[in-house]
C-alpha positions in Angstrom: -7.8 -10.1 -3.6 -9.0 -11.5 -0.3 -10.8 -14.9 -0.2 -12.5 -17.1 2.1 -12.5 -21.2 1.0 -14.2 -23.1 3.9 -14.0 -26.9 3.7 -15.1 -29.6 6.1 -12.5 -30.7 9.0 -12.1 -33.9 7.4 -12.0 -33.0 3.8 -9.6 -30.9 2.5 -10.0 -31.6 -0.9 -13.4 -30.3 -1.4 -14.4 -26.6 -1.1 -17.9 -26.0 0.9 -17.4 -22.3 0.2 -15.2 -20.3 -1.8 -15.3 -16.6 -2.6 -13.9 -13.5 -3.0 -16.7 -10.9 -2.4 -15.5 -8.5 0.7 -19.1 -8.5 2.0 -20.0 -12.6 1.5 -16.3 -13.1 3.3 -17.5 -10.8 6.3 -21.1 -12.1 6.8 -19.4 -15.7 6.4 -17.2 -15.1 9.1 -19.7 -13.3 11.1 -21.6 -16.3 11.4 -18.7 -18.0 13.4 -17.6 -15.6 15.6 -14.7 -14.0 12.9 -14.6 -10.2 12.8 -13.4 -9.3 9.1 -13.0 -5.5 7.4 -11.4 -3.6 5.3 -9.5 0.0 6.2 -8.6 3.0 4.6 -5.3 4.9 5.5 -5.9 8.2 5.7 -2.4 9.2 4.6 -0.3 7.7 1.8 1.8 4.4 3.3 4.5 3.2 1.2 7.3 0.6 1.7 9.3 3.2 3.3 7.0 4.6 5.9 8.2 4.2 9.6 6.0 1.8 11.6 5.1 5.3 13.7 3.8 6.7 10.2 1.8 3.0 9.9 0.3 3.7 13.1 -0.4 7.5 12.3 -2.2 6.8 9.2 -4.5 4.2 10.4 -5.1 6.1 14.0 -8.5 6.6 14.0 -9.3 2.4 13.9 -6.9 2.0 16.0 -8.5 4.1 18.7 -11.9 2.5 17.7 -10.9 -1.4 17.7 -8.9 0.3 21.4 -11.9 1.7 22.9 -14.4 -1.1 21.7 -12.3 -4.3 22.9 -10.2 -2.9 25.4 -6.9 -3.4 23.5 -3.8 -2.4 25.0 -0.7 -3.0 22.9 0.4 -2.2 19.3 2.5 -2.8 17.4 3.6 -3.4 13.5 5.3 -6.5 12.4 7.3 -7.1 9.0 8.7 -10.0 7.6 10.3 -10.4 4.4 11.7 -12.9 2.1 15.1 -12.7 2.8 14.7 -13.3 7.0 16.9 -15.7 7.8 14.5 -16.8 10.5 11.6 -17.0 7.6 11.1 -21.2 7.7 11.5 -21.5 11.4 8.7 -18.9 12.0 6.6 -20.5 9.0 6.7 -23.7 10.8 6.0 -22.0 14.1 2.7 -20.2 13.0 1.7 -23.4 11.1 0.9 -25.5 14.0 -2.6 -25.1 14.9 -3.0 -23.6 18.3 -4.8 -21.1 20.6 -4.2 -17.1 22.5 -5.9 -16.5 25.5 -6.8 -13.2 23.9 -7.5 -12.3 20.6 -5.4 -12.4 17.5 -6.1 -9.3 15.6 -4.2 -8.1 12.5 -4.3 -5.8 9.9 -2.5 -6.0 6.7 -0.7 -2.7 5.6 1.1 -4.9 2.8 1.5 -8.2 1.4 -0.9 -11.0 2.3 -1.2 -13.9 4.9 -3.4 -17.3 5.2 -5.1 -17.3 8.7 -7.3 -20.6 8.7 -9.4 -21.3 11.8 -10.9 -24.9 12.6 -14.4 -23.8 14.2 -17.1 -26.6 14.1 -15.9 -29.1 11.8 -15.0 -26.8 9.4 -11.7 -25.2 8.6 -12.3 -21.5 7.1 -9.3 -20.3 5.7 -9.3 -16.2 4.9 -6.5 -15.0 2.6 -5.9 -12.1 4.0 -4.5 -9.1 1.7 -3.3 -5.5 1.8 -6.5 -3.3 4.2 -8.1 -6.6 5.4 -8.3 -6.6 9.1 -9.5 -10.0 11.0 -9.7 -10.6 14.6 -9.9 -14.4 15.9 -11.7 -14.0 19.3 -9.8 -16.4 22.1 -9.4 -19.5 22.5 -10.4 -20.0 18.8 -8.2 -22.9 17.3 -6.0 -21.7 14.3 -3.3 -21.8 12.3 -1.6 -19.5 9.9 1.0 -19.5 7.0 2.9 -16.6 5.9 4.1 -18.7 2.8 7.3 -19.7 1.8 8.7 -16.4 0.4 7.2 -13.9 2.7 6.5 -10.4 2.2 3.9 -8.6 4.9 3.4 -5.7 7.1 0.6 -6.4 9.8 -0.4 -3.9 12.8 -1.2 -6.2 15.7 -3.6 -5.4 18.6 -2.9 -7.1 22.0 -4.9 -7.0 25.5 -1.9 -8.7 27.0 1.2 -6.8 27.5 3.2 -10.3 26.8 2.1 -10.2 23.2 1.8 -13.4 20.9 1.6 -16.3 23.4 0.3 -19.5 21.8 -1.1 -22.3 23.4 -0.1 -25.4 20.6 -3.3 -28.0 20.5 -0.7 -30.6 19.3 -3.3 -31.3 16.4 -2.4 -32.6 12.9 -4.8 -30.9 10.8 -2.7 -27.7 9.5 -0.4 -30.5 7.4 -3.4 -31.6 5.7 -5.2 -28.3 4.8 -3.7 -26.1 1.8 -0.9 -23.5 2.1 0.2 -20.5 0.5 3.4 -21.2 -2.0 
């Protein structure tokens, strides 16, 4: 189940928000700037399906999200549990930084925790399986994949170069919750 827990920058012990209604989660983010959603394949995606049969069966957003922001690239990413890479990405992905362009992914399986420190307030989104977010550029963020993780994301790019992060060299992430 998806869910949005917002807290104040400097409190991470005391929840200003916390829900798991689809539609509360999408006005919240809304409000700063967050674009959230939920998809529908259109043709049955199981752990086995190639990443061209990911692409296939969620085409038609594709093209839309394609056509309305001007994206470029995509591509699917898994990780799983048994990566031998899985901490040194975890820690990677849990500094807080920035993209130039926007960070948009879609969860085919498994879950992920992107939180985003927008105003003095840290929103973090659990994302699950459907749940598409987009965190415009040069939003600061963060985002933790857990310590056993088990996704499949599509990713949307307008830069050719893919995932470039520019680190802020902040802090907060170590103070803020994270997946188990």
């Amino acid at each position: 189940m998806s869910r949005l827990t917002v807290y104040s920058s400097d409190n991470a012990t005391t929840s200003l928000l916390d829900t798991s209604n689809n539609e509360h989660i999408s006005a919240e983010l809304a409000k700063a700037g967050i674009r959230f959603e939920q998809w529908q394949a259109n043709a049955p995606v199981t752990a086995h399906s190639s990443n061209d049969d990911i692409l296939q069966a969620y085409a038609a957003d594709i093209q839309r999200l394609k056509r309305e922001r001007g994206y470029i690239t995509v591509d699917v990413i898994s990780l799983s549990a048994n990566h031998p890479d899985k901490t040194a990405l975890r820690q990677k992905f849990l500094a807080e930084h920035t993209h130039s362009e926007d960070e948009v992914r879609f969860f085919v399986r498994g879950q992920g925790l992107f939180c985003l420190h927008i105003a003095g307030k840290v929103y973090q989104v659990l994302c699950q399986q459907n749940d598409l977010i987009s965190v415009p550029a040069g939003t600061t963020h963060w985002f933790d994949m857990g310590s056993e993780p088990e996704f499949t994301a599509i990713r949307l790019f307008n830069n050719a170069d893919g995932w470039v992060a520019n680190f802020t060299g902040s802090s907060i992430a170590r103070h803020f919750p994270l997946l188990t």
